[in-house]
KESEZA-464526 format. One line per 8 residues: number of its first residue (from 1); their letters; for each residue x, y, z of C-alpha. Coordinates in Angstrom, 1 decimal, always signed. Layout:
BEGIN
NUM	A	X/Y/Z; ...
***
This chain:
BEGIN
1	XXXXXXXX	-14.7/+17.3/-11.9; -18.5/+16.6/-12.7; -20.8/+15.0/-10.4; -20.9/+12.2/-12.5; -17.0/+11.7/-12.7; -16.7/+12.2/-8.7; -19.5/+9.5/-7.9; -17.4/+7.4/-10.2
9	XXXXXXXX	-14.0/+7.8/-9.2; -15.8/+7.8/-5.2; -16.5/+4.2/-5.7; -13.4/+3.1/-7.4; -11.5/+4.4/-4.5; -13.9/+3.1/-2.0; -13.8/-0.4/-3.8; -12.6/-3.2/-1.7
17	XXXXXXXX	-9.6/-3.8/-4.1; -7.9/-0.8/-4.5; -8.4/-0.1/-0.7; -6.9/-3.5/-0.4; -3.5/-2.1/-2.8; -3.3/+1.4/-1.1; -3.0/-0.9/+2.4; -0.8/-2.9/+0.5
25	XXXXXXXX	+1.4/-0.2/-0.1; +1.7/+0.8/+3.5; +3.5/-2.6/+4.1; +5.7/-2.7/+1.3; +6.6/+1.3/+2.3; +7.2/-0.4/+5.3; +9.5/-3.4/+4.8; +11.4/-0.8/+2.4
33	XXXXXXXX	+11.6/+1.4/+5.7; +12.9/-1.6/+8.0; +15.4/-2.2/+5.4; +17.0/+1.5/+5.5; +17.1/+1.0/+9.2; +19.3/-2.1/+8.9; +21.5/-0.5/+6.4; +22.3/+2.6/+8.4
41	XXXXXXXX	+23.2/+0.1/+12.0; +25.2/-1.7/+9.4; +27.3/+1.6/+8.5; +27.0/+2.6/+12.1; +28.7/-0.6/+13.3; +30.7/-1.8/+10.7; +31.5/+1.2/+8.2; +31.0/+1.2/+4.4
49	XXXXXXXX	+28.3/-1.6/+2.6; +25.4/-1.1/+0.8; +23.7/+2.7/+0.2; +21.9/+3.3/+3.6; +18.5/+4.8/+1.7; +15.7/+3.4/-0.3; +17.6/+2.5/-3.4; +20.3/+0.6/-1.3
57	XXXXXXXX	+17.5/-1.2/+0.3; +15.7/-2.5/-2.6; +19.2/-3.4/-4.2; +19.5/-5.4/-1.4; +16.1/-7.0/-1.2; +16.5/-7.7/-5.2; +19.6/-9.6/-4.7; +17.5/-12.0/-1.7
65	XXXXXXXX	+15.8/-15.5/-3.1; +12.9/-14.5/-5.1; +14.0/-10.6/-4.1; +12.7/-9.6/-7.6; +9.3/-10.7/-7.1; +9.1/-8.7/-3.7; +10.6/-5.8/-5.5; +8.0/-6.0/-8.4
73	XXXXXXXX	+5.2/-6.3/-5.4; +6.9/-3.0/-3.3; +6.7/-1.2/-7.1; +3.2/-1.9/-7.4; +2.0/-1.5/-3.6; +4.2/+2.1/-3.9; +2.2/+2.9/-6.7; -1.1/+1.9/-5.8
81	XXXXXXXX	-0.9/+4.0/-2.9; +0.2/+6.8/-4.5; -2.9/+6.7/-7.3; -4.9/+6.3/-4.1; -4.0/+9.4/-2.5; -4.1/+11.5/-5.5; -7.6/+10.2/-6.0; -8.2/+11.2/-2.2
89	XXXXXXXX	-7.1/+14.6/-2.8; -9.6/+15.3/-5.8; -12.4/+14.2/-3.8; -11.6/+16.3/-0.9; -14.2/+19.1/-0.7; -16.3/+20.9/+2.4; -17.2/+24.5/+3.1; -14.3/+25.9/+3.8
97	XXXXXXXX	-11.6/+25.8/+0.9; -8.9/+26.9/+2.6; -9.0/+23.5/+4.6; -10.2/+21.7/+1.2; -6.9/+22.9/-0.8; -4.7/+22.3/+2.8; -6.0/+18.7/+2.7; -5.1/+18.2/-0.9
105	XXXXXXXX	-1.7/+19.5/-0.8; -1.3/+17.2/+2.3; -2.4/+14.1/+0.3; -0.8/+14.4/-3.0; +2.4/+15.1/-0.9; +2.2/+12.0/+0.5; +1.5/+10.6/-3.0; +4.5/+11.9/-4.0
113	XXXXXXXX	+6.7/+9.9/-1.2; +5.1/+6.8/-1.5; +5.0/+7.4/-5.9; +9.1/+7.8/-5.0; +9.4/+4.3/-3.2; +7.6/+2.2/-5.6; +9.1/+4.1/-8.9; +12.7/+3.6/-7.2
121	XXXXXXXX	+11.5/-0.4/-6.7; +10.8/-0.4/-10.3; +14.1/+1.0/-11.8; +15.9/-1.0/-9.6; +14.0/-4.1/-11.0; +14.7/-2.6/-14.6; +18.1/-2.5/-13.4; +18.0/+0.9/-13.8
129	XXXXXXXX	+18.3/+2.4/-10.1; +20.9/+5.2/-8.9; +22.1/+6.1/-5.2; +20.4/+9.0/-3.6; +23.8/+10.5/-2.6; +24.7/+10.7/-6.5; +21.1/+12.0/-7.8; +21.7/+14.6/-5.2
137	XXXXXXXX	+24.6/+16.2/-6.5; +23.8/+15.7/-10.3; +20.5/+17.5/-9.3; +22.4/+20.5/-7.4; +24.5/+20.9/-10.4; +21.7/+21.5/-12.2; +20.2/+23.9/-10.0; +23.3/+25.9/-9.2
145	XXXXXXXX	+24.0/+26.7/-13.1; +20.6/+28.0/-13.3; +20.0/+31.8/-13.2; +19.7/+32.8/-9.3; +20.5/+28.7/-8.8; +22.0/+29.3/-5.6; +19.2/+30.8/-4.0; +16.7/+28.1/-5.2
153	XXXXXXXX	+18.9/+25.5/-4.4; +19.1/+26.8/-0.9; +15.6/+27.0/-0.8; +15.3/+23.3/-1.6; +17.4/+22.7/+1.7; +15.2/+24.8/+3.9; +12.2/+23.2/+2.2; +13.5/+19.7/+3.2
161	XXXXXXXX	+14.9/+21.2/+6.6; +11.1/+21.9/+7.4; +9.8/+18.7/+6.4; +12.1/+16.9/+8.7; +10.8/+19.2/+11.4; +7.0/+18.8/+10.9; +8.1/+14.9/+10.8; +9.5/+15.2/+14.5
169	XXXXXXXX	+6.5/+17.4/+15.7; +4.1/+15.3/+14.2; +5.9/+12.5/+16.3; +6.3/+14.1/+19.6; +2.6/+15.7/+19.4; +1.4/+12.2/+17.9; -0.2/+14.1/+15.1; -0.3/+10.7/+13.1
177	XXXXXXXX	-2.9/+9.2/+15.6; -5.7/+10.7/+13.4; -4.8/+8.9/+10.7; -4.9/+5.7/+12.4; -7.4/+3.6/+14.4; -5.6/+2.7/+17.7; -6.2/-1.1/+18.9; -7.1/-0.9/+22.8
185	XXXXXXXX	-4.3/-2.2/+25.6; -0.8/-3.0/+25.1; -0.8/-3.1/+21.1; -2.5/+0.9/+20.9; +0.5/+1.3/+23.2; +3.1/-0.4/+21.3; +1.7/+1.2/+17.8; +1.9/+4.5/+19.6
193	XXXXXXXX	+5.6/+3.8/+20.7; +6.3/+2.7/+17.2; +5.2/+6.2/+15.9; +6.4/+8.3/+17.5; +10.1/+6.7/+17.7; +10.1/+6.3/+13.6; +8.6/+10.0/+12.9; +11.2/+11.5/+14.9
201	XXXXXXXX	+13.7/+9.2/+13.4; +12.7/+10.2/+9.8; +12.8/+13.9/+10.6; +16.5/+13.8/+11.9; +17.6/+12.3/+9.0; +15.3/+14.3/+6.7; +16.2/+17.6/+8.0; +20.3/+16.7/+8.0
209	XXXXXXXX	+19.3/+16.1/+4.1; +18.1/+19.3/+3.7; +21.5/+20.7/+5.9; +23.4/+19.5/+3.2; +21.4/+21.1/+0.4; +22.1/+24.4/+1.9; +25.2/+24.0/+2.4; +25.9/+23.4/-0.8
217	XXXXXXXX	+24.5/+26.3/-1.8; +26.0/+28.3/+0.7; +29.7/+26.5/-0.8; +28.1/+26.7/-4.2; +29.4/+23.1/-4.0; +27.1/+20.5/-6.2; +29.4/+17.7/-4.0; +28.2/+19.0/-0.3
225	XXXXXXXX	+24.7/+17.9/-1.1; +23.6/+14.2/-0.3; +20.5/+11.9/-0.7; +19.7/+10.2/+2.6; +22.5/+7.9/+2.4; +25.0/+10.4/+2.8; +22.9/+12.4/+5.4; +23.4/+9.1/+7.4
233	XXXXXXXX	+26.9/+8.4/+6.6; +27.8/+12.3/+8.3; +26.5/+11.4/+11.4; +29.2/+8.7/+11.4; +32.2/+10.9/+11.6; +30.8/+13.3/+14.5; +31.5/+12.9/+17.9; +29.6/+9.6/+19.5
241	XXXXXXXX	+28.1/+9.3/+15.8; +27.9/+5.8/+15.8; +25.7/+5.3/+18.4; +23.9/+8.2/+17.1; +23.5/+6.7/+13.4; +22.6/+3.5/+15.3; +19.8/+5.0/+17.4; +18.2/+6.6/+14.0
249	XXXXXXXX	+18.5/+3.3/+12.5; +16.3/+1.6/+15.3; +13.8/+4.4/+14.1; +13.8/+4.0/+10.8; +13.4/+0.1/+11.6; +10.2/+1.3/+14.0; +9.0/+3.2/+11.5; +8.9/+0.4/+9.1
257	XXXXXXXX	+7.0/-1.8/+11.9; +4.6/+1.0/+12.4; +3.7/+1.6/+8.6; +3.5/-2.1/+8.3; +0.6/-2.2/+11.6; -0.7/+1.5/+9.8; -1.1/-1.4/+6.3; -4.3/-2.7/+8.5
265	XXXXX	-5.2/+0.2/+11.0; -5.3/+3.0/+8.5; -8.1/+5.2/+8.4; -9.1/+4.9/+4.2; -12.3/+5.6/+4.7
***
């Protein structure tokens, strides 16, 4: 990138506006969150309904009173956000590249999560959306009847398997506090609280995702994989899994609190 093209691209990130969309997008990230939360104490409690994930969640959002338009505004704030952090991670630079290249990958990974919620709010306001649970296993299919599939798709899993982790560690450690400016008193607190609860929450589920992908490999078994719904919906049939799928969806519902607080305390700077 030229000097001329970074100054450039420097103050259409820094711009009041498209700061103003990448905060944006925390929210809507959020509310989609919340939503997943309420979806999986629903399946804890009552058994069946909508697709506990983020495709169940918007399907349920479109079908509210003027749903569509808040679906159209979670597509856009998804988006935005993502464009923001890829433009974060080109203009990352310093001394040391090693830390330059680590702080990219870290962005435009997160670009690629938030990218995921507001291009799954826009199919689903296209009409064109599809449960996690089914992508999953179409996707493993396609994996396992590649050459040495089976090892790649069980690479997937441990991939995911260690995301889920570095979610919980990042929550017990509080790693997310540097991305974050932490109001003073009782709210810091609370935001803290908020954190921590929903990272850890996220990795569970997360790395039970990632379970099943191995699994399936292991099986060589397209069917044992599962998006996030079905990641949810196992914890169901174990052993006080209930309350256990309930507790994860009072974390999922922090998290989406926190990310919606994180819309005004984020560091964009």
């Amino acid at each position: 990138m030229t000097e001329t093209a970074r100054q450039n691209a420097e103050g259409v990130q820094q711009s009041t506006w498209f700061r103003g969309l990448a905060r944006f997008g925390f929210a809507a990230s959020g509310l989609v969150q919340g939503l997943v939360g309420v979806l999986a104490i629903q399946v804890a409690v009552q058994g069946g309904g909508q697709e506990a994930d983020q495709s169940g969640a918007l399907k349920a959002l479109a079908q509210a009173p003027f749903g569509a338009v808040v679906v159209w505004l979670v597509a856009i704030g998804g988006l935005a956000l993502a464009l923001w952090l890829v433009v974060d991670g080109f203009l990352e630079r310093g001394s040391d590249a090693k830390r330059v290249w680590k702080e990219r990958v870290k962005a435009w990974g997160k670009a690629v999560v938030y990218g995921a919620v507001g291009v799954t709010a826009l199919r689903t306001v296209l009409g064109a959306s599809q449960d996690s649970s089914r992508s999953a296993r179409q996707g493993s299919s396609t994996v396992l009847s590649l050459p040495g599939g089976q090892i790649l798709l069980g690479l997937v899993g441990v991939g995911v398997v260690v995301i889920g982790v570095a979610l919980v560690h990042r929550g017990v450690t509080k790693g997310f506090l540097e991305t974050i400016r932490v109001p003073s008193g009782s709210r810091g607190r609370a935001v803290v609280v908020l954190g921590q609860v929903g990272y850890v929450a996220r990795g569970v589920a997360i790395a039970v995702v990632g379970i099943l992908f191995v699994v399936a490999a292991w099986r060589t078994d397209p069917g044992a994989a599962s998006g996030l719904d079905g990641a949810l919906r196992a914890f169901a049939g174990l052993p006080f899994g209930r309350v256990v799928l309930a507790a994860i969806g009072v974390g999922w519902i922090a998290s989406g609190v926190y990310l919606v607080a994180r819309a005004r305390l984020a560091r964009l700077d």
